[in-house]
C-alpha positions in Angstrom: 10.3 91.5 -143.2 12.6 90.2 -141.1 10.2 88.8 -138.5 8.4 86.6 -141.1 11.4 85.0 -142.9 11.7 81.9 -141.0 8.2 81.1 -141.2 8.7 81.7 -145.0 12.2 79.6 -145.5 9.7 77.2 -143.4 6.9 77.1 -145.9 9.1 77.0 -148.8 10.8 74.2 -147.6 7.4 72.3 -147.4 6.8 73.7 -151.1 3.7 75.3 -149.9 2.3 78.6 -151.9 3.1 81.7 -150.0 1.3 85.0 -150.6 2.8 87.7 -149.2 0.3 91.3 -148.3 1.7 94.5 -147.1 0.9 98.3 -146.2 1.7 100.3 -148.5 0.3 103.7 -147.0 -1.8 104.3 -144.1 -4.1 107.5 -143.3 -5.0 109.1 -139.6 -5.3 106.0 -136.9 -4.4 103.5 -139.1 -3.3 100.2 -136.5 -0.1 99.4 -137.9 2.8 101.6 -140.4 4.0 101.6 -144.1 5.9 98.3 -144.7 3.7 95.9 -141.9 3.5 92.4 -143.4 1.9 89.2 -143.2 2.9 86.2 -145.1 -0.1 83.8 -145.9 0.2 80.6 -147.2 -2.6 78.3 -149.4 -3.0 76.4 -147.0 -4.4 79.3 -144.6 -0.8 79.7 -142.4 0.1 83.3 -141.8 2.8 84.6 -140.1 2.9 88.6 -139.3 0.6 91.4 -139.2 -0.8 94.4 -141.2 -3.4 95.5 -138.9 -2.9 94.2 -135.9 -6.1 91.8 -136.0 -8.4 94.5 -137.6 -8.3 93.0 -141.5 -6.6 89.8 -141.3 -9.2 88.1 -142.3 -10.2 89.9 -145.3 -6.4 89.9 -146.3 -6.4 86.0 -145.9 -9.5 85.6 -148.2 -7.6 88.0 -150.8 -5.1 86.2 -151.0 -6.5 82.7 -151.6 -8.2 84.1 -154.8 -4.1 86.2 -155.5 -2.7 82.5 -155.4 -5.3 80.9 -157.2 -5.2 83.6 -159.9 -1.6 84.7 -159.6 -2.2 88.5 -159.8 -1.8 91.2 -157.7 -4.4 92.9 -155.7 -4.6 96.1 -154.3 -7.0 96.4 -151.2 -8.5 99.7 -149.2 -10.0 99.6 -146.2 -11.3 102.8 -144.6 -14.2 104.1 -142.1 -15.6 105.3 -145.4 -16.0 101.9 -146.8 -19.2 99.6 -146.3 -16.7 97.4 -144.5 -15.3 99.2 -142.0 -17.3 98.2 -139.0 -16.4 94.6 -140.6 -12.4 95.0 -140.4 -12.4 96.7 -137.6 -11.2 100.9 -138.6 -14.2 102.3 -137.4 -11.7 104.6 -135.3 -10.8 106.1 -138.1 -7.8 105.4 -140.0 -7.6 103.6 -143.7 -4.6 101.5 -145.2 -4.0 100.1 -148.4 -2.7 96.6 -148.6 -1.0 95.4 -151.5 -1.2 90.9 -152.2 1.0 89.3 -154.2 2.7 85.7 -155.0 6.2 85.7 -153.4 8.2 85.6 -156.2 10.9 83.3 -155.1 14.4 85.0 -157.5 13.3 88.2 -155.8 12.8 86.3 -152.2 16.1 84.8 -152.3 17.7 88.1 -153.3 16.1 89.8 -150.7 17.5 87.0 -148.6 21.0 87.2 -149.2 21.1 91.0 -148.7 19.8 91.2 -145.7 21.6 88.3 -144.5 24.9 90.2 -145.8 23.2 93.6 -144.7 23.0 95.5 -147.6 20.3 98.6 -147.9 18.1 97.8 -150.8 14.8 99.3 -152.2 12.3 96.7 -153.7 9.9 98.5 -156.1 6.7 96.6 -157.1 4.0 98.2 -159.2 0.6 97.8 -156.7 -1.6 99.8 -159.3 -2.5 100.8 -163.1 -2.8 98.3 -166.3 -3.8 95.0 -165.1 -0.4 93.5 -167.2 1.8 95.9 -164.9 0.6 95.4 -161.7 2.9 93.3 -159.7 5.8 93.7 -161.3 9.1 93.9 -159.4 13.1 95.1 -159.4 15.2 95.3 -156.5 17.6 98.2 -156.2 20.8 97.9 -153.7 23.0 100.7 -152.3 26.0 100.2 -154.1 25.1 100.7 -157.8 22.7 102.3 -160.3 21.6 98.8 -162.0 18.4 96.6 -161.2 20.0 93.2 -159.6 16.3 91.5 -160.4 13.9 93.0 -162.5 10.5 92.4 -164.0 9.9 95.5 -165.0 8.1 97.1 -168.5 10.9 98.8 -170.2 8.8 102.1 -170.4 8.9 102.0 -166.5 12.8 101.4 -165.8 14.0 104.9 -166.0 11.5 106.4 -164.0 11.0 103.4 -161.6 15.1 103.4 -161.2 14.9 107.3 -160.2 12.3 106.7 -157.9 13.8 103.2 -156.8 17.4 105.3 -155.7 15.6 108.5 -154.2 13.6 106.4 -151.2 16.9 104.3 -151.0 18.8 107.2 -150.8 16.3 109.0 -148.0 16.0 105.6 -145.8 11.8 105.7 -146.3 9.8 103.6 -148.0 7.0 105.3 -150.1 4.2 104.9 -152.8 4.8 107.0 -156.1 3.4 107.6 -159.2 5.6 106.8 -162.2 3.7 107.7 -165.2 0.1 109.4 -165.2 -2.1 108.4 -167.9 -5.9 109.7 -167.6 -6.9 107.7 -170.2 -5.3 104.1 -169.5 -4.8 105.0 -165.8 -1.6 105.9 -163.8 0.7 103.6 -162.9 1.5 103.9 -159.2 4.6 101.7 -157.0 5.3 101.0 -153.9 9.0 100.9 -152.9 9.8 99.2 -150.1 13.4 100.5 -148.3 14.8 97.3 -145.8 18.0 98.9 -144.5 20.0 96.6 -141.6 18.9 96.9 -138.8 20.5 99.9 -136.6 23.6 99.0 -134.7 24.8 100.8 -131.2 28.5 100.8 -130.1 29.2 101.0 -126.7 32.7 102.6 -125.5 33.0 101.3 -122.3 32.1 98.0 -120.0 30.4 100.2 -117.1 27.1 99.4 -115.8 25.4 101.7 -117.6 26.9 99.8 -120.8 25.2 96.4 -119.1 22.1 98.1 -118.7 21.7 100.1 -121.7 23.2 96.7 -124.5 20.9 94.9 -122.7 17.5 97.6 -123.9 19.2 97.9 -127.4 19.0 94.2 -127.9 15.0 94.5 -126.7 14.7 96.9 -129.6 15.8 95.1 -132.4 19.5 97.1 -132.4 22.8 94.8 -133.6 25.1 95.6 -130.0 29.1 96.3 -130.0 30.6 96.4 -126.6 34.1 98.1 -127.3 36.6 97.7 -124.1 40.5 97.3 -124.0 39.9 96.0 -120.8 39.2 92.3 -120.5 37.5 92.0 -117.1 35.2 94.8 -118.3 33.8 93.6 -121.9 33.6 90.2 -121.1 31.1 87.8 -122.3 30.1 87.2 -118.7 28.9 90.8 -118.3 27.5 91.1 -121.7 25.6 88.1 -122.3 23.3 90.0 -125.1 25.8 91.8 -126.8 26.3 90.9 -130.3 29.8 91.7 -130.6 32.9 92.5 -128.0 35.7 93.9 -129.4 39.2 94.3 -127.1 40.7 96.9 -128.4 41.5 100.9 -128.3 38.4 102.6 -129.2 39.5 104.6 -132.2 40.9 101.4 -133.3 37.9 99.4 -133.1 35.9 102.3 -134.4 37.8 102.0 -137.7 37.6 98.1 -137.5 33.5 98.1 -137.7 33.1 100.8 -139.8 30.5 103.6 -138.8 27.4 104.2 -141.4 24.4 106.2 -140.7 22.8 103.3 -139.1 24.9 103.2 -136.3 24.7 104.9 -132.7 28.2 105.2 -130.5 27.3 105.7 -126.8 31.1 106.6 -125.1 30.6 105.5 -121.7 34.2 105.0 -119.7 34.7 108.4 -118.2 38.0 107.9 -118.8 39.6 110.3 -121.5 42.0 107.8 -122.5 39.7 106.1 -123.7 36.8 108.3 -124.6 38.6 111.0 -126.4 40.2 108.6 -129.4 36.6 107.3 -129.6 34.8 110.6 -130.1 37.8 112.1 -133.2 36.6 109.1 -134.8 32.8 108.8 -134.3 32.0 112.7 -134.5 33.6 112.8 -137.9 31.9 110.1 -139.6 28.0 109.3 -140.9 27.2 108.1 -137.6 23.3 109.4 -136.8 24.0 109.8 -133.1 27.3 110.6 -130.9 26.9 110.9 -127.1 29.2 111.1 -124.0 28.9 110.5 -120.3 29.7 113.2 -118.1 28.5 116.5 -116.7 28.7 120.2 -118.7 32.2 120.3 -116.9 33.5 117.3 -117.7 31.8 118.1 -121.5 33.6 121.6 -121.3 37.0 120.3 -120.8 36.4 117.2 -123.1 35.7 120.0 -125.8 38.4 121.8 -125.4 40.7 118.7 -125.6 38.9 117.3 -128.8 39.5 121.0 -130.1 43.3 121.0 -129.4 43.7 117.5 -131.0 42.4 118.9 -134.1 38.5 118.2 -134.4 36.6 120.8 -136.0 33.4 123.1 -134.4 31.3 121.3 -136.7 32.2 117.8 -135.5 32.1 118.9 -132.1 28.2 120.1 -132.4 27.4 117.1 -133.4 27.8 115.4 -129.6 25.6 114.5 -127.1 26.7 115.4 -123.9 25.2 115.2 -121.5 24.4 112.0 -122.9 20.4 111.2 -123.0 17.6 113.0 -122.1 16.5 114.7 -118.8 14.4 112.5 -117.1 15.5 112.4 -113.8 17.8 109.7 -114.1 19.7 108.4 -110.9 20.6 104.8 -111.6 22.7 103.0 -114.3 19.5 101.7 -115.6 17.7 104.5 -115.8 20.9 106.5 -117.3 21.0 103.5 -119.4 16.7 104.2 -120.4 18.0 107.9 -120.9 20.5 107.0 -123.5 18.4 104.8 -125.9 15.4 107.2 -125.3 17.7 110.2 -126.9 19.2 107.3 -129.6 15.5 106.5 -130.7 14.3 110.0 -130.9 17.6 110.9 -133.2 16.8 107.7 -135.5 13.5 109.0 -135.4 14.6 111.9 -136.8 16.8 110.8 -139.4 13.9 108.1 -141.0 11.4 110.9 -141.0 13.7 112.8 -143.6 14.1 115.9 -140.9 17.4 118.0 -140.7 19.9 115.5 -138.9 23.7 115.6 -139.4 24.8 112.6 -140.6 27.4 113.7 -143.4 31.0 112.6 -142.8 33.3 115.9 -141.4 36.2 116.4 -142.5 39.1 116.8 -138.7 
C-alpha cells in the first residue's frame, strides 16, 4: 500500500477516479502474494502490481466498467480458465483479485495510521449478495470498535471477530463470515498493514554501516544507538533513520520495542552491550542477536544471569549473531545478520512458534 500512496494523493489531488484492485489469495505459482496492489485510475493511470505484468490488463479493463458502475468485482484467473494463456498463469498458479472504488473516509483513515504507524486490519466484503459486496470497516490495534464502517449490522459481530483475529496474528486473510446455501455465503478479505519493521543497531561499528545500510534496501525504519558521538554520526550513517546518543538500555526504553522491531547489539563492548540485551531480551521484540564468538556468548550469559535475567529471556538471543555463511568481512557479517533477521520475521508473519511475548527479569 505504501508504494502506491503518492501516486494516489497525486490522482486525488487532480480529482481523478481511482479504482483500487488487490490479491486477495493466490494458489501454487501465483506471480505475486496476498495484499499486491495496483491503483488504476479512469483515466487508464496505474500505479503498482498484482501480477507482475501477467493480468494487468484484464484488471485495468475491470475496473473501467467498477468505476463506471461503482460496484465491486471479484476476478479469478487460473490455468483452468479459458483465459489463462491470455493473462499469462499458464505456469500454473491462480489469484483472485478483488476491484473496488477507493473510498476516500476509508483512504484518508488509512492514511493517517500509517503515517502515525498504527497496525490496523481493513475488512471489505469481496463476495456474496450483490448489496454486501464491497463494503468496508477498518479495525486498529488499540480498541475493539470499528473507526469507519460500512458494514450490514448482521455482519459486525462476526466481521469484528474476524477483523481482530488476523490483526492480532499479523496476516492478512480471506474468511467466510456467514454461509448461506441458499442466498450464498458471504466471504471478506481482511487486509492487515502493520508499520513497517524497524531494526536497532547497538553500536557504530562497521558492521552497523554495512548492515543499516541493507535494512534501509529492505524497506526496514533504521535506529543507530551509540553514546559515542564520533561513532553514530550522521556522517557514517547517512541512511539511518534515526541516531540516538545515548546508553543503550536508555535508548532502548526511549523507542519502545514492539514485535516489529529487530535489536542487532553490535559494540563488543559489555558496557555497552549487556544494558542493551536486559532490556531487549525481555520485551516483544521478534529478534535479539549479539556479536561475538560462543566464548564471548558463554561469559556474556553468565553476566546477563548474575544481573538478574531469566533462562527464558536468555534463550531468546542470537548469538552468534546471523547465520553461517562463511562470513569474513563486515559486509558480509553485516548480509549474515539481516539474512537471520528476515528468516525470524519470516517466521513470526507465517503464524509459526516464535517468542515474542514480553518476559518478565
Amino acid at each position: 500500500m505504501r508504494d502506491i500512496i503518492p501516486d494516489i494523493d497525486r490522482w486525488l489531488d487532480q480529482q481523478e477516479d481511482i479504482a483500487l484492485a488487490t490479491v486477495i489469495q493466490t494458489w501454487g505459482s501465483s506471480p505475486r502474494g496476498v495484499g499486491s496492489r495496483m491503483a488504476i485510475t479512469g483515466s487508464g493511470k496505474i500505479s503498482g502490481s498484482v501480477s507482475g505484468g501477467c493480468v494487468e490488463a484484464a484488471v485495468v479493463e475491470a475496473a473501467s466498467d467498477v468505476l463506471e458502475t461503482r460496484r465491486g468485482r471479484l476476478l479469478h484467473f487460473g490455468v483452468a480458465d479459458e483465459t489463462a494463456w491470455e493473462v499469462g498463469l499458464a505456469c500454473g498458479g491462480s489469484i483472485d483479485v478483488f476491484v473496488a472504488p477507493v473510498n476516500l473516509t476509508l483512504y484518508q483513515q488509512i492514511h493517517t495510521s500509517l503515517r502515525e504507524g498504527q497496525p490496523m486490519s481493513i475488512l471489505t466484503i469481496v463476495s456474496g449478495p450483490q448489496e454486501l459486496v464491497g463494503q468496508e470497516a477498518l479495525l486498529h490495534d488499540e480498541d475493539d470498535t470499528w473507526s469507519f464502517s460500512t458494514l450490514d449490522a448482521s455482519l459486525k459481530v462476526a466481521g469484528l471477530a474476524a477483523a481482530r483475529a488476523a490483526l492480532d496474528s499479523g496476516q492478512s486473510c480471506r474468511v467466510t463470515l456467514t454461509e448461506n446455501d441458499t442466498d450464498g455465503s458471504v466471504e471478506a478479505y481482511i487486509d492487515v498493514l502493520l508499520p513497517p519493521p524497524v531494526l536497532i543497531t547497538v553500536g557504530g561499528a562497521h558492521i552497523s554501516i554495512a548492515l543499516v545500510s541493507i535494512a534501509h534496501t529492505l524497506g526496514y525504519h533504521t535506529v543507530v544507538v551509540d553514546p559515542r558521538k564520533a561513532f553514530g554520526s550522521a556522517e557514517r550513517f547517512p541512511h539511518a533513520d534515526e541516531l540516538i546518543q545515548l546508553w543503550p538500555d536508555k535508548a532502548l526504553q526511549q523507542v519502545g520495542l514492539t514485535r516489529s522491531t529487530a535489536v542487532a547489539v553490535l559494540t563488543h563492548d559489555p558496557k555497552l552491550d549487556d544494558p542493551a540485551l536486559m532490556v531487549a531480551l525481555p520485551s516483544l521484540a521478534f529478534y535479539v542477536g549479539a556479536l561475538g564468538s560462543r566464548t564471548t556468548q558463554a561469559k556474556r550469559r553468565q553476566r546477563l544471569l548474575d544481573a538478574g535475567l531469566v533462562e527464558a529471556a536468555l534463550n531468546r538471543l542470537h548469538g552468534p549473531i546471523g547465520l553461517e555463511i562463511g562470513a569474513r568481512t563486515p559486509e558480509e557479517i553485516a548480509l549474515a545478520v539481516m539474512a537471520e533477521i528476515v528468516a525470524a520475521r519470516e517466521h513470526l508473519l507465517k503464524g509459526e512458534p516464535a517468542n515474542t511475548q514480553p518476559i518478565g527479569v
